[in-house]
NUVEXPA-823538 format. One record per atom (N, C-alpha, C): residue in one letter; atom name; y, z, x. Coordinates in nm, 4 decimals, decimal comma. Example, Ala and Ser with C-alpha at 12.3 -4.5 7.8 and 13.67 -1.06 7.14 Angstrom:
<rs>
R   type   atom      north         up       east
R      A      N    -0,5690     0,7800     1,3190
R      A     CA    -0,4500     0,7800     1,2300
R      A      C    -0,3300     0,7800     1,3200
R      S      N    -0,2250     0,7080     1,2850
R      S     CA    -0,1060     0,7140     1,3670
R      S      C     0,0030     0,7870     1,2900
</rs>
This chain:
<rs>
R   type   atom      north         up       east
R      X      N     1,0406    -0,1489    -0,6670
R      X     CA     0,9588    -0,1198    -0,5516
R      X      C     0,9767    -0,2336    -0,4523
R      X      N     0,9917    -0,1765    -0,3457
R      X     CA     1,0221    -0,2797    -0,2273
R      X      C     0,8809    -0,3809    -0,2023
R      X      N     0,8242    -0,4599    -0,1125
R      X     CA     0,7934    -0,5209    -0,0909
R      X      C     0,7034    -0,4909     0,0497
R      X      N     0,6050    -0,4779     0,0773
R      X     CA     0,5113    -0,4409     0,1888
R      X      C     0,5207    -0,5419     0,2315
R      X      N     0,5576    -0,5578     0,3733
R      X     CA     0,5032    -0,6757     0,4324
R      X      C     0,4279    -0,6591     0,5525
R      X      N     0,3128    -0,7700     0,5920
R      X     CA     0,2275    -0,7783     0,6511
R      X      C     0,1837    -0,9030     0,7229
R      X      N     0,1871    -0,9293     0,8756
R      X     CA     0,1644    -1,0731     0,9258
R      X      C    -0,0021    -1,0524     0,9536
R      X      N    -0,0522    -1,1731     0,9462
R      X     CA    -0,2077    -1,1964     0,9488
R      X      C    -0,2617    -1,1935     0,8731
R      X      N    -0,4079    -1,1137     0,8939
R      X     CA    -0,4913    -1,1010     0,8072
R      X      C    -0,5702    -1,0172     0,8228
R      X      N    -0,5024    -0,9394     0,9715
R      X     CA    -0,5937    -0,7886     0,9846
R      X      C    -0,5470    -0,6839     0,8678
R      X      N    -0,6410    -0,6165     0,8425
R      X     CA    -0,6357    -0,5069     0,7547
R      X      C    -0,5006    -0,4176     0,8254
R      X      N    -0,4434    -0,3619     0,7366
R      X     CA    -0,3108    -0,2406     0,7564
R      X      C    -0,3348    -0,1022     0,7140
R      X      N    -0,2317     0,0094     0,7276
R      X     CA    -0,2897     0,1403     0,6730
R      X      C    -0,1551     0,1174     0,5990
R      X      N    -0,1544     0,1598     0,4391
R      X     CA    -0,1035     0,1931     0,3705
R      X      C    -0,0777     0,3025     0,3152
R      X      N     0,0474     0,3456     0,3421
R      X     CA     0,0564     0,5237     0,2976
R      X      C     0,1277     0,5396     0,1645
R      X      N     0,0638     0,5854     0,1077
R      X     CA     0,1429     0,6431    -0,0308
R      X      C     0,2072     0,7446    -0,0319
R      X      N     0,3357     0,7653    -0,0772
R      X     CA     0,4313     0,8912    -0,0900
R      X      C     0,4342     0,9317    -0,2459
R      X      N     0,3859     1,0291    -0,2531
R      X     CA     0,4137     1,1000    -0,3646
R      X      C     0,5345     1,2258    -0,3669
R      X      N     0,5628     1,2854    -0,4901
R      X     CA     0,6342     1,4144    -0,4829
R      X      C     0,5049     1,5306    -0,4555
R      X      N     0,5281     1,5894    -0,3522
R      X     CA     0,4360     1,6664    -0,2944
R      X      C     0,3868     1,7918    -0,4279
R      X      N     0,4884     1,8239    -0,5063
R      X     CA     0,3798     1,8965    -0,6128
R      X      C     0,2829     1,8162    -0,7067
R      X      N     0,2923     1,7016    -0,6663
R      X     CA     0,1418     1,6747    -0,6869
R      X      C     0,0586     1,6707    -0,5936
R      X      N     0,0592     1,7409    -0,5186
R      X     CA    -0,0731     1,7561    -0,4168
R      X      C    -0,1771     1,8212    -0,4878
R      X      N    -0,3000     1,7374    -0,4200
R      X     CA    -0,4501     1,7921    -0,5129
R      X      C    -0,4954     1,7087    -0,6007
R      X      N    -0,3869     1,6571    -0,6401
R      X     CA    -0,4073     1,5356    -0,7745
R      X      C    -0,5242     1,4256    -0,7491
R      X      N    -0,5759     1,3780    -0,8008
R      X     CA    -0,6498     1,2485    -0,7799
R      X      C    -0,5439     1,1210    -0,8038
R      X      N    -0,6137     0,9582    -0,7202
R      X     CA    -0,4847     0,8678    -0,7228
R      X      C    -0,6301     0,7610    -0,6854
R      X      N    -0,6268     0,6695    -0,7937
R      X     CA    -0,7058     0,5379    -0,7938
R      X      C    -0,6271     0,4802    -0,7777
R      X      N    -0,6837     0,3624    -0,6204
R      X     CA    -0,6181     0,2547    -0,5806
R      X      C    -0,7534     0,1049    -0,5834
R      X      N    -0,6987    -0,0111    -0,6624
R      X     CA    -0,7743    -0,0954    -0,6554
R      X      C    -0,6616    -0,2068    -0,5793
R      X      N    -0,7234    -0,3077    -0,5376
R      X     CA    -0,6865    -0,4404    -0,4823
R      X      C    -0,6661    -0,5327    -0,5937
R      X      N    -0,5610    -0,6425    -0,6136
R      X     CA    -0,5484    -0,7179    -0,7155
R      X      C    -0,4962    -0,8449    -0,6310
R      X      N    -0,5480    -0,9397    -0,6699
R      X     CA    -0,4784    -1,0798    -0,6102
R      X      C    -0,4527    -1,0823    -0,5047
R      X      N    -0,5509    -1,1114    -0,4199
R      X     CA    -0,5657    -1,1392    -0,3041
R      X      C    -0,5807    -1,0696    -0,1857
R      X      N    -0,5466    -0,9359    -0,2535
R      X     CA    -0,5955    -0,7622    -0,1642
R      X      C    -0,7453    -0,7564    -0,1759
R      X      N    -0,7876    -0,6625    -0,0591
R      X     CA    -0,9061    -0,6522    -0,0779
R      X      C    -0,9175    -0,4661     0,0340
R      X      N    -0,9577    -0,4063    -0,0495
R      X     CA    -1,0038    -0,2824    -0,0362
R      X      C    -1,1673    -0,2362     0,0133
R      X      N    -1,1955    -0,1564     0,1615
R      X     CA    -1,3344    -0,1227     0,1329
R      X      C    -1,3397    -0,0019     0,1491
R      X      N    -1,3862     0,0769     0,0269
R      X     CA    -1,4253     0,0142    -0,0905
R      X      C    -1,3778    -0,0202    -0,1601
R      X      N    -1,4035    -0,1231    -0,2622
R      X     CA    -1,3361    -0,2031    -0,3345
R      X      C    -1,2005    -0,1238    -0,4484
R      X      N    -1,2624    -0,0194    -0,4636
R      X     CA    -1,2067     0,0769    -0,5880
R      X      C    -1,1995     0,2292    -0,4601
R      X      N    -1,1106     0,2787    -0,4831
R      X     CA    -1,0709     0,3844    -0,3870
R      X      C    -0,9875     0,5170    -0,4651
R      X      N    -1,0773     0,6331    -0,4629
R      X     CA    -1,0264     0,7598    -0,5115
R      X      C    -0,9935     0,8329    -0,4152
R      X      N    -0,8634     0,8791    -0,3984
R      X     CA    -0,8232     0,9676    -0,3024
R      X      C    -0,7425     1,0951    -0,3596
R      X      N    -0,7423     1,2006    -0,2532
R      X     CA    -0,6443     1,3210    -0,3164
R      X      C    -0,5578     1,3363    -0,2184
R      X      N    -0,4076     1,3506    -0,3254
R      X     CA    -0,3193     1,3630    -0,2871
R      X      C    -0,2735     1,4611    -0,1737
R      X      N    -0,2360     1,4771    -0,0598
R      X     CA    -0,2087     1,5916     0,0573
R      X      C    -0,1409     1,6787     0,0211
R      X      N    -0,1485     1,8050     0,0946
R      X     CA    -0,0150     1,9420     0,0953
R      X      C     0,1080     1,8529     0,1255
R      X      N     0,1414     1,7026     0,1876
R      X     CA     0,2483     1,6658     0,2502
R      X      C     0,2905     1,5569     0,1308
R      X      N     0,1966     1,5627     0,0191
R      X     CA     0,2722     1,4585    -0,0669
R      X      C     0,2217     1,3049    -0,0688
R      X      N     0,1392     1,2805    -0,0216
R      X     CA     0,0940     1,1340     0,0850
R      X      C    -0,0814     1,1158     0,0707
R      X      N    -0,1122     0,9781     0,0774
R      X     CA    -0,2462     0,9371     0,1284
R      X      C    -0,2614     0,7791     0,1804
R      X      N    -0,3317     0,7694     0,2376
R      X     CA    -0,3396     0,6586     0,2784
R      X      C    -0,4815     0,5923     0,2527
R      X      N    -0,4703     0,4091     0,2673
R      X     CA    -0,5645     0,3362     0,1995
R      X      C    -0,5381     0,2298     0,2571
R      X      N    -0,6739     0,1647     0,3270
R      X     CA    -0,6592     0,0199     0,4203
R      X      C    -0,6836    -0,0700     0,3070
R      X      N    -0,5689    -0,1670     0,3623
R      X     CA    -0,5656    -0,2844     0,2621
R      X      C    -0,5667    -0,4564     0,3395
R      X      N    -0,6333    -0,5629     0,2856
R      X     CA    -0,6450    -0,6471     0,3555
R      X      C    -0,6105    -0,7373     0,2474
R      X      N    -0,4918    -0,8196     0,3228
R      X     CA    -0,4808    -0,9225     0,2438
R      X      C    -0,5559    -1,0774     0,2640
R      X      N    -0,6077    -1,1349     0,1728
R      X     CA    -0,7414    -1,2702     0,1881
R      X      C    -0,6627    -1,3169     0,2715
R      X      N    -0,7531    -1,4170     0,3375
R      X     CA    -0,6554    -1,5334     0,4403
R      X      C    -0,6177    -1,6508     0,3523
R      X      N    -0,5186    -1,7097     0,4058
R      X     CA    -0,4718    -1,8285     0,2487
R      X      C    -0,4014    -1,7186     0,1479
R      X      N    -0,3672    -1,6108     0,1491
R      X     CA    -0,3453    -1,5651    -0,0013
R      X      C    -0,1481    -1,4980     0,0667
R      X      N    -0,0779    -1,5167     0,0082
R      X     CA     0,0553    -1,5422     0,0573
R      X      C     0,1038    -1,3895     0,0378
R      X      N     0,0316    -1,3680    -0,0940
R      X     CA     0,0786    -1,1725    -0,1338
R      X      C    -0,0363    -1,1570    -0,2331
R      X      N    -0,0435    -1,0168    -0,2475
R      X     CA    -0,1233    -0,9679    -0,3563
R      X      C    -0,0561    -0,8351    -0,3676
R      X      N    -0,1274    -0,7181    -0,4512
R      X     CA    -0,0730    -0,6051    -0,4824
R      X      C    -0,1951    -0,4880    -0,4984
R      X      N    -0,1599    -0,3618    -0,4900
R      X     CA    -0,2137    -0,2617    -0,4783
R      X      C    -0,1964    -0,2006    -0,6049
R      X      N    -0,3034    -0,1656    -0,7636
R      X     CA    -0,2253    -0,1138    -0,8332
R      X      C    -0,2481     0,0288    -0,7944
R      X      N    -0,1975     0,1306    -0,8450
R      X     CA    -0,2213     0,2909    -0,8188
R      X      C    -0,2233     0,3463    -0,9465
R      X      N    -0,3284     0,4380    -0,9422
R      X     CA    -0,3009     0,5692    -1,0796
R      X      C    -0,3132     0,6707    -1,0656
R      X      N    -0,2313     0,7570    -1,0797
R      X     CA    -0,1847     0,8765    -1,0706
R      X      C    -0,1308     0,9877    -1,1934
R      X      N    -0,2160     1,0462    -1,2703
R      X     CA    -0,1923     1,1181    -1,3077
R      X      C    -0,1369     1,0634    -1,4750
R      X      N    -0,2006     0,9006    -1,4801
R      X     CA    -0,1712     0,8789    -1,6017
R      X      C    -0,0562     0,7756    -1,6185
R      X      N    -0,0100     0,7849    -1,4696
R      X     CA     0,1066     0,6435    -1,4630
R      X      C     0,0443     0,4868    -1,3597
R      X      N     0,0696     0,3892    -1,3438
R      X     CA     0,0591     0,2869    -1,2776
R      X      C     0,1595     0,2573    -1,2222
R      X      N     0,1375     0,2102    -1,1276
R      X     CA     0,2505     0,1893    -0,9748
R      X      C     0,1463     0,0695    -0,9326
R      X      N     0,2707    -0,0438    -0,9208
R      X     CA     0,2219    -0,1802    -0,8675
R      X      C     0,2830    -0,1858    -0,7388
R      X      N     0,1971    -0,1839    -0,5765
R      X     CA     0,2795    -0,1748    -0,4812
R      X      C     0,2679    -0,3151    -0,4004
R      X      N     0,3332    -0,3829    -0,4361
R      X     CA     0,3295    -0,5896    -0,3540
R      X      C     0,3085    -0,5672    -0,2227
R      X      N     0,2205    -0,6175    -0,1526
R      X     CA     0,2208    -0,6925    -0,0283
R      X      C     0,2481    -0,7980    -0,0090
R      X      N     0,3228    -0,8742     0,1035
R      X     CA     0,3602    -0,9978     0,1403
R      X      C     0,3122    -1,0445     0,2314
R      X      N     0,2672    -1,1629     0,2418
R      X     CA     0,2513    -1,2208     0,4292
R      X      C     0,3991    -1,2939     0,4624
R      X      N     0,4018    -1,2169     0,6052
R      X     CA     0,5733    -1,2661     0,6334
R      X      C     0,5658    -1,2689     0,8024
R      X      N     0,6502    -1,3455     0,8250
R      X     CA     0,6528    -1,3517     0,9843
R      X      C     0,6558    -1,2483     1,0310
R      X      N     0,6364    -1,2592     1,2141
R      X     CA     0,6602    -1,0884     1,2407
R      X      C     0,7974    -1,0455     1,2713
R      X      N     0,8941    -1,1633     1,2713
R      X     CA     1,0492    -1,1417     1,2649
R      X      C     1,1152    -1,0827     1,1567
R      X      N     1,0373    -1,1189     1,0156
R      X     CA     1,0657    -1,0561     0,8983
R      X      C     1,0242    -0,9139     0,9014
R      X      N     0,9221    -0,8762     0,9757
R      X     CA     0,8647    -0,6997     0,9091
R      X      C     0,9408    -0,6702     1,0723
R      X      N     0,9865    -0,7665     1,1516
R      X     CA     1,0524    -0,6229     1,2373
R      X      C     1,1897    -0,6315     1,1853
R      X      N     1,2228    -0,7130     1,1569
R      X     CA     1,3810    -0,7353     1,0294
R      X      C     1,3628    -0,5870     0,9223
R      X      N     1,2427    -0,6123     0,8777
R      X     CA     1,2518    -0,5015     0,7771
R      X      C     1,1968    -0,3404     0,8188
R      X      N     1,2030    -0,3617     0,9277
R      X     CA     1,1580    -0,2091     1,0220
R      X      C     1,2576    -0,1793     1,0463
R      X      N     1,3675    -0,2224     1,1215
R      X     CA     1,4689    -0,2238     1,1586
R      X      C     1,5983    -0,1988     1,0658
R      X      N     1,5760    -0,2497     0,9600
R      X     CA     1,6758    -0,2126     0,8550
R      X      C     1,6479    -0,1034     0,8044
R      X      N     1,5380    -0,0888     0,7922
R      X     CA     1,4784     0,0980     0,6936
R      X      C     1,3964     0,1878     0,7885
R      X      N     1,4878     0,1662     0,9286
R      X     CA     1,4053     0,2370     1,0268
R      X      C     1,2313     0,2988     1,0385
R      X      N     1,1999     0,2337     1,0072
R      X     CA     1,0051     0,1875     1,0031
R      X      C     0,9996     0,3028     0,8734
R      X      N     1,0723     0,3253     0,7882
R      X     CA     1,0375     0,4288     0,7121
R      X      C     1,0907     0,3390     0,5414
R      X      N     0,9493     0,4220     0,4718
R      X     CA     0,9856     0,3251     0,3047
R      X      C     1,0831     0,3083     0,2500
</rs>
């Protein structure tokens, strides 16, 4: 899994891609190390498009943390980074703003 990156310390929208036949599904997202979620613990359902999204804030002082996810019985660890804004337009630019 690639690497989220994020400059500051404003909160971001984080979109999750799933395989769209799991739409409907339920998907627990908590904050771990240095993420911070409100609410802290976050149940969402999966879209007709495959996708959901979940604001995530990384602490100030805290360099990365991670998002874990559960879905259906599996865990998915998704890293955030704090990185310049030359790095996330470096990395926009290489994966054309897309995951």
């Amino acid at each position: 899994m690639d690497h989220i990156f994020v400059t500051g310390a404003e909160p971001v929208t984080v979109r999750l891609k799933f395989d769209p036949r799991v739409a409907g599904e339920r998907v627990t997202v908590i904050g771990a190390r240095g993420i911070s979620l409100n609410p802290p613990e976050q149940v969402l359902t999966v879209s007709s498009r495959g996708e959901c999204t979940v604001s995530a804030q990384l602490a100030d002082g805290a360099p990365r943390g991670h998002l874990l996810v559960y879905c259906k019985m599996l865990r998915t660890v998704v890293p955030l980074t704090r990185a310049s804004l030359a790095t996330v337009q470096a990395e926009e630019a290489r994966t054309g703003g897309r995951p």
